[in-house]
Each structure stands twice: as C-alpha cells, then as structure tokens.
C-alpha positions in Angstrom: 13.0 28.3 -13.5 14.8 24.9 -13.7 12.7 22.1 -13.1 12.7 19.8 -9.6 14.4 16.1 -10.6 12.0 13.6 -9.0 13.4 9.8 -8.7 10.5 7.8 -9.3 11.8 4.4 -7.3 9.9 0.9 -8.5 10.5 -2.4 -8.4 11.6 -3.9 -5.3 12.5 -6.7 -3.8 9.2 -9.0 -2.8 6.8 -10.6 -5.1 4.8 -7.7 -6.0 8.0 -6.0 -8.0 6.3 -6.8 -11.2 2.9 -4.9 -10.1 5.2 -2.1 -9.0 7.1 -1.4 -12.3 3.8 -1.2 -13.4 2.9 1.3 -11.1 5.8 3.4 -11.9 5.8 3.6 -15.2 2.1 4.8 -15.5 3.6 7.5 -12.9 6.8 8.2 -15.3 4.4 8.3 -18.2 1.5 10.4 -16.6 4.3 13.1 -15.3 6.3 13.0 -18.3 6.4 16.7 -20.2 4.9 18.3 -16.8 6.5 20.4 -14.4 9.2 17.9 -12.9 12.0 16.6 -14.7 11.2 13.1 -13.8 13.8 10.0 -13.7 12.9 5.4 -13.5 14.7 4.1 -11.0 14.5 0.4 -10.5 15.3 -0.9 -7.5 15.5 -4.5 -7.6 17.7 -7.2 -5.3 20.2 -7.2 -8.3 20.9 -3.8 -9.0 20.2 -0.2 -8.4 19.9 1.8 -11.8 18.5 5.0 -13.8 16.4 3.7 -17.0 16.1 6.4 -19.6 13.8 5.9 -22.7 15.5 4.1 -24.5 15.9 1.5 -21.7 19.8 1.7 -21.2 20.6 1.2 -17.8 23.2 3.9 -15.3 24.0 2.5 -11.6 22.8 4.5 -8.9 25.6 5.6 -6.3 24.1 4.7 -3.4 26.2 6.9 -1.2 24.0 9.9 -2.4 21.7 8.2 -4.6 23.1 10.2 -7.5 23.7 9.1 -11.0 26.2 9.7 -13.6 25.3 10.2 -17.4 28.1 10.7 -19.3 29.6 14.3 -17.6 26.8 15.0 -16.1 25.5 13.9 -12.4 21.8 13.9 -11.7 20.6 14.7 -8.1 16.9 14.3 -6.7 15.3 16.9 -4.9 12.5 14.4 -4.0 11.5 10.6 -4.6 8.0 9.3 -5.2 7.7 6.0 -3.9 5.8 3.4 -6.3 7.7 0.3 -4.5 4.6 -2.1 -2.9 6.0 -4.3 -0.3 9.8 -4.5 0.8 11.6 -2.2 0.7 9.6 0.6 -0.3 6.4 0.0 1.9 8.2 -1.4 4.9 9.9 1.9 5.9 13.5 0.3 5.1 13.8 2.2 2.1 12.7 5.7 3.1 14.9 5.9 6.1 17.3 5.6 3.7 16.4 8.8 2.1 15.5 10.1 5.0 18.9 10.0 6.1 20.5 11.4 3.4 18.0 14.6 3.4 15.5 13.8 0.5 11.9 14.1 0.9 9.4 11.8 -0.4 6.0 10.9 -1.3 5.0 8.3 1.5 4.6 8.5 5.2 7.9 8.8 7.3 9.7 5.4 7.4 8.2 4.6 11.1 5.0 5.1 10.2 5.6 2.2 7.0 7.0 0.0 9.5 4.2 -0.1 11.5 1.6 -0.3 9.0 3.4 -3.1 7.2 3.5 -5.2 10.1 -0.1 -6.1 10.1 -0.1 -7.9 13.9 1.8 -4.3 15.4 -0.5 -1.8 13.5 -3.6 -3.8 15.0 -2.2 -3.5 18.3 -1.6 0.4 17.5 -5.3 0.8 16.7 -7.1 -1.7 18.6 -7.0 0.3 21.8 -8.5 3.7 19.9 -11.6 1.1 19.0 -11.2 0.4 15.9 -13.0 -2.8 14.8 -11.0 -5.7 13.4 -11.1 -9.8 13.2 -10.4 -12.1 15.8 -6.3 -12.9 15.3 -4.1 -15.8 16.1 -0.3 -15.3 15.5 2.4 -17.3 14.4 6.1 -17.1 14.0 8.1 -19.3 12.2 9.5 -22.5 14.3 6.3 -22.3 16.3 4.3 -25.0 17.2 1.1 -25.6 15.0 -2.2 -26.6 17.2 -5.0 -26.6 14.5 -7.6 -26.8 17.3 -6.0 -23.8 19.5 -6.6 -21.7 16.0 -9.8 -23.0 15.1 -11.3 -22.1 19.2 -9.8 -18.7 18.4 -11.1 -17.5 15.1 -13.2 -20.1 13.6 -13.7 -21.3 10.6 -13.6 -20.3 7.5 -10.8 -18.3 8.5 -7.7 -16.6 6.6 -4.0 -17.8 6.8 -1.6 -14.4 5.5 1.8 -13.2 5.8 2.1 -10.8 8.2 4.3 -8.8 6.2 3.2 -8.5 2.4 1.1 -7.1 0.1 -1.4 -7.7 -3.0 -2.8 -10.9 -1.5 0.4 -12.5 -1.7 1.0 -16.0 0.8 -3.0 -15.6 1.6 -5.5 -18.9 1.7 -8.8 -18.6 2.8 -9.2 -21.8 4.8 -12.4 -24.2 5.4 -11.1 -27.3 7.2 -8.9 -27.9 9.9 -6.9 -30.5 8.0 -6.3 -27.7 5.4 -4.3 -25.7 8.0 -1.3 -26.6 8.2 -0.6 -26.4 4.6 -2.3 -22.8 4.4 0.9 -22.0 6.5 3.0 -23.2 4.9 2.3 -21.6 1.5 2.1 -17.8 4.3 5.7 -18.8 5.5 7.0 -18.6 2.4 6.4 -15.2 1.6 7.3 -13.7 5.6 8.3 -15.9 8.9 5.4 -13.8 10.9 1.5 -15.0 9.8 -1.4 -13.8 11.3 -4.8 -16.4 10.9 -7.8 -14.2 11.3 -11.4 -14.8 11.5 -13.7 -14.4 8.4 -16.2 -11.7 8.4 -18.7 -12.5 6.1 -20.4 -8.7 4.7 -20.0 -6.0 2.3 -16.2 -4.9 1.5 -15.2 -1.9 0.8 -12.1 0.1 -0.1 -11.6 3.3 1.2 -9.0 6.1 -0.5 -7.4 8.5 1.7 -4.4 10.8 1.5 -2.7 14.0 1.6 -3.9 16.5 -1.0 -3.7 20.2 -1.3 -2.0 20.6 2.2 -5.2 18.8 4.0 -6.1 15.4 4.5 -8.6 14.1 2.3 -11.3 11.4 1.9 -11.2 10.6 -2.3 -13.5 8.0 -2.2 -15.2 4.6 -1.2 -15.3 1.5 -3.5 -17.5 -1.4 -3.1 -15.8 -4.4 -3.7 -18.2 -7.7 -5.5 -15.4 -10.0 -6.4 -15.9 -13.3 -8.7 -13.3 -15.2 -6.8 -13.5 -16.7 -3.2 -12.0 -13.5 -2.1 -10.4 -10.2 -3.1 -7.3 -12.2 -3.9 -4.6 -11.4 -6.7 -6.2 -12.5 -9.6 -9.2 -10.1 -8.8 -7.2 -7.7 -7.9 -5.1 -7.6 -11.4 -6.8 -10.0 -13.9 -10.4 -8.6 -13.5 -11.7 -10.9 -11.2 -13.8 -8.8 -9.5 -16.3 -5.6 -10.0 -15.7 -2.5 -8.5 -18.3 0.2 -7.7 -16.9 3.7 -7.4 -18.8 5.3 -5.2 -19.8 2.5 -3.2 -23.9 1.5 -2.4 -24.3 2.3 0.8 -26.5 3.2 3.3 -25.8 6.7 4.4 -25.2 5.6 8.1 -22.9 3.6 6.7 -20.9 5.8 4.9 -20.4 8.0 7.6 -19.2 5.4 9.3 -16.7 4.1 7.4 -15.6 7.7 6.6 -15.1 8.6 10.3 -13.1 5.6 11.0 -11.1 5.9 7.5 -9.7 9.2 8.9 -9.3 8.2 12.0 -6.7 5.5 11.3 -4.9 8.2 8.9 -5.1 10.5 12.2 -3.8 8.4 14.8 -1.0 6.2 13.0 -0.4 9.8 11.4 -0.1 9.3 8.1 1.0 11.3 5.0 0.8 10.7 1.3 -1.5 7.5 -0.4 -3.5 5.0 1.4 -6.0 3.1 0.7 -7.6 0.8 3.8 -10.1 -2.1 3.2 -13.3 -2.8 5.8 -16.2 -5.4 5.8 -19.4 -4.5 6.8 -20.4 -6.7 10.1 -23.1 -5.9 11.6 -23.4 -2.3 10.0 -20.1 -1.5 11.2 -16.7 -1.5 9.5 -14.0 -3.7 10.7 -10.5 -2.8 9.5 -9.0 -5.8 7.3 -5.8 -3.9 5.5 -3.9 -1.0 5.0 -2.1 0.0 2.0 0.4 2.9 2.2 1.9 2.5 -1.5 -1.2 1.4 -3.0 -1.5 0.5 -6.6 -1.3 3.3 -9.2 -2.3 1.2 -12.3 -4.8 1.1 -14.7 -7.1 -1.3 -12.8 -6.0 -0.1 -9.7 -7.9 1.3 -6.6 -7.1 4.9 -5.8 -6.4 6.5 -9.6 -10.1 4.8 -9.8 -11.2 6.9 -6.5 -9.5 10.1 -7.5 -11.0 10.4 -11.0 -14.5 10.1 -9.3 -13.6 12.3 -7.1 -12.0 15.1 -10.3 -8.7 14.4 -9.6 -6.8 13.4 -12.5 -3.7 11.3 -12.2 -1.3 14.2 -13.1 -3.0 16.2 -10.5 -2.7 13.4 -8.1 1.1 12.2 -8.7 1.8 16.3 -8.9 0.4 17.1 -5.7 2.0 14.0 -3.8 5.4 15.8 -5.0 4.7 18.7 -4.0 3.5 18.0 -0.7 6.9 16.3 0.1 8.9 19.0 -1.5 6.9 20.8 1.6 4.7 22.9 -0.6 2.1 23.0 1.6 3.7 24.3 5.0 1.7 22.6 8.0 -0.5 19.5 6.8 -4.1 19.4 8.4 -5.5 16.5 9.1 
C-alpha cells in the first residue's frame, strides 16, 4: 500500500523559528524510513518551500499547498505541526488547512487561538476553578501606572507578552522603577502583556496529549532551574535540571494530574501539550500552556514520553495517525 505524504510545517514567523526548525527536523529525521512518506516544509515570513535532502528548495503553491518536483506534484494527506508561536500555535495557520480539508496534528485552529492568548485562556478557565496568578493587563498605547500594578500583583512580579512563546519578551521584575522598561522589552515581541504576580513554590511541567485514541497523562517534570527563572537560556542552553518523574508528594500529584486533564477537557484539546504549575500552598496554579511544545533533544515532552515507554517514533507516529482519524471517537 502507498504510503500517506505528511507535510511536516517548521519554521515560522516569531522569534522562536529557530527552536522550531529544530523541532522539525528531529521529527523529519525520527520518521524518516517509517511508515509515512514524510516531506520539510519551512514556513518562514520570506517564503513557503519543500526542502529535500540535499537542501534544494521547491515553492509551495499555497492555493492547495501542493508542490511541484520536476513532473511530479506532491499532495499531503495530513500536516504535523512543529511551528511554536505564530503562525503555527496561534490557530492562523491551521485554519488554513482546515479550510482546504487537511488534517493535522494540533488542536483545531480555535482552540490555538485561545490558548495562545494567555489573558483569554485564563478567562476560559478561571471560572471552572482553576488556580492562577493575580493579573494586570496591558495593551499597547495604554497608560503605565507602576503603582496601580504593583497594588495588584506585587512585587516580584512578571512582565510577558501575552502572545508568545519559549520565554520570549519575559522580565521577572523587583522594583518599581524597573517597570516600565520590563514593558517595553514585552511590547516588542506582542502589543498585549499580561504582568502577573510571582508565586514563589515548586514548578512543575506536566505532559498531556492524545495517544492511542484516549487522552493521556505522559508525565510530570520537576523543574530546579539555575537561572532566576525558567527562562530561555534554561530552557535550551541547560540552565536548569529537570526531574522526570517529578518528587512529589502523592497528594500532590494527584493534584496536579486532575487539574492537568481538566484544562485538556474543558478547552478541549487534541494532540501535544505540555502546561506548567507552581506549587502554592500544596496546590497547583496554572502559569502556561503549550500546544506545540518543543520536540527537541532537551525538550520537555520527548523527555516525558520516554519515561513514560513511548519512543519518539511512537509519539510523532501516533500524533499522525490520530489526525488522519485513526482512532474514530477520541476519549478524553
């Protein structure tokens, strides 16, 4: 039987680009030889092009998102998505193939929207009882009153963009003079920012995602990081130690287990995610979620999946399949 053609899409258009190449080759190469014909597709603000091995570049049509190679045409019978940030993780991207009838590996394009929008996705959640920091908002134009955000979450407290991903436009801030210029730095990378309260306790990751037709908890990673925070350099320049499974009590555990599920449940999610919590209190407050998490070597999930004796192939496999619609009715 003649194999499925899978698109594997990377790149994108935000700072974490180079983090996502990453991430898809180490899917090309993991699926390589398996049981899908699979095809690089870089997506970048420049271009739109098939890469084959020997890195010579075809444009994608982006009517169909077919490509031609010589006399032959190539179309996809799925995409996995390996884009972090816009446009892959913001929904933009997959309404785009969702439109033109091609399944794919991450949630439906709504459900990216939401969850990229860090301010919406709290509002989505807050009311179900999940846990989070105290939040201030800002758009950009707004007026800046340093006090009015100090009264509301304190201090130390976090400046981010409100739309991006692998601690991109973040500052962890101390003073109230140092402020203004945490903003600034956040408004660079998205015109929304959210300033959120510090919770000082244990941080965990937690991997869950569609596997096998079911939803499924792969694992829990405790998170000690060297750096003032989880930021990008301990994220990909092993600044930080992660513990797969994670120490925890067992109340614990259940705990953020039940309320790892239950944010996949009610934002209904498909495909990867990986969502962070701190420990205040004994109880997890949600800080993050990622719905294209990272798939490299020092990445979280891959890390979470092996634990839990799931190789990569097994994991990148199953994702296609799932979208392909393997598995008839997901349970969650």
């Amino acid at each position: 039987m003649q194999k499925k053609n899978i698109a594997i899409v990377m790149g994108g258009y935000s700072s974490e680009y180079k983090i996502s190449l990453k991430s898809g080759n180490v899917v090309y190469n993991t699926l390589k030889n398996g049981n899908f014909e699979v095809h690089r597709i870089y997506i970048l603000q420049e271009k739109w092009v098939y890469v084959d091995d020997n890195n010579i570049e075809y444009p994608i049509n982006k009517h169909d998102f077919s490509v031609d190679i010589g006399t032959q045409t190539i179309r996809f019978d799925a995409v996995f998505n390996a884009i972090h940030g816009h446009p892959g993780e913001d929904g933009i991207l997959m309404s785009y193939f969702e439109l033109l009838g091609i399944p794919h590996t991450s949630s439906d394009s709504y459900q990216l929207a939401v969850t990229f929008n860090k301010r919406d996705c709290l509002a989505i959640l807050k009311p179900y009882g999940i846990r989070t920091a105290s939040s201030y908002y800002l758009n950009l134009g707004d007026p800046i009153n340093s006090k009015d955000i100090v009264d509301t979450v304190g201090l130390p407290c976090f400046v981010k963009a409100n739309k991006a991903g692998s601690s991109f436009g973040i500052t962890k801030v101390y003073k109230e003079t140092d402020l203004e210029k945490a903003i600034e730095i956040s408004f660079k990378e998205d015109d929304e920012i959210l300033i959120e309260s510090f919770l000082d306790g244990k941080e965990v990751s937690v991997g869950v995602i569609s596997y096998k037709g079911k939803t499924k908890l792969v694992g829990i990673t405790e998170i000690i990081t060297d750096n003032d925070f989880f930021d990008y350099e301990a994220k990909y320049q092993g600044k930080s130690k992660e513990i797969t499974p994670a120490q925890l009590s067992q109340e614990e555990e259940e705990k953020v287990k039940s309320t790892a599920l239950k944010v996949y449940k009610i934002l209904k999610m498909k495909g990867f995610t990986r969502t962070e919590y701190i420990f205040v209190n004994g109880e997890p407050h949600l800080l993050d979620i990622n719905t294209v998490p990272g798939l490299t070597g020092e990445s979280l999930l891959p890390q979470q999946a092996k634990h839990a004796g799931i190789s990569l192939r097994e994991l990148f496999e199953d994702a296609i399949k799932t979208a392909l619609g393997t598995y008839s009715k997901l349970e969650v």
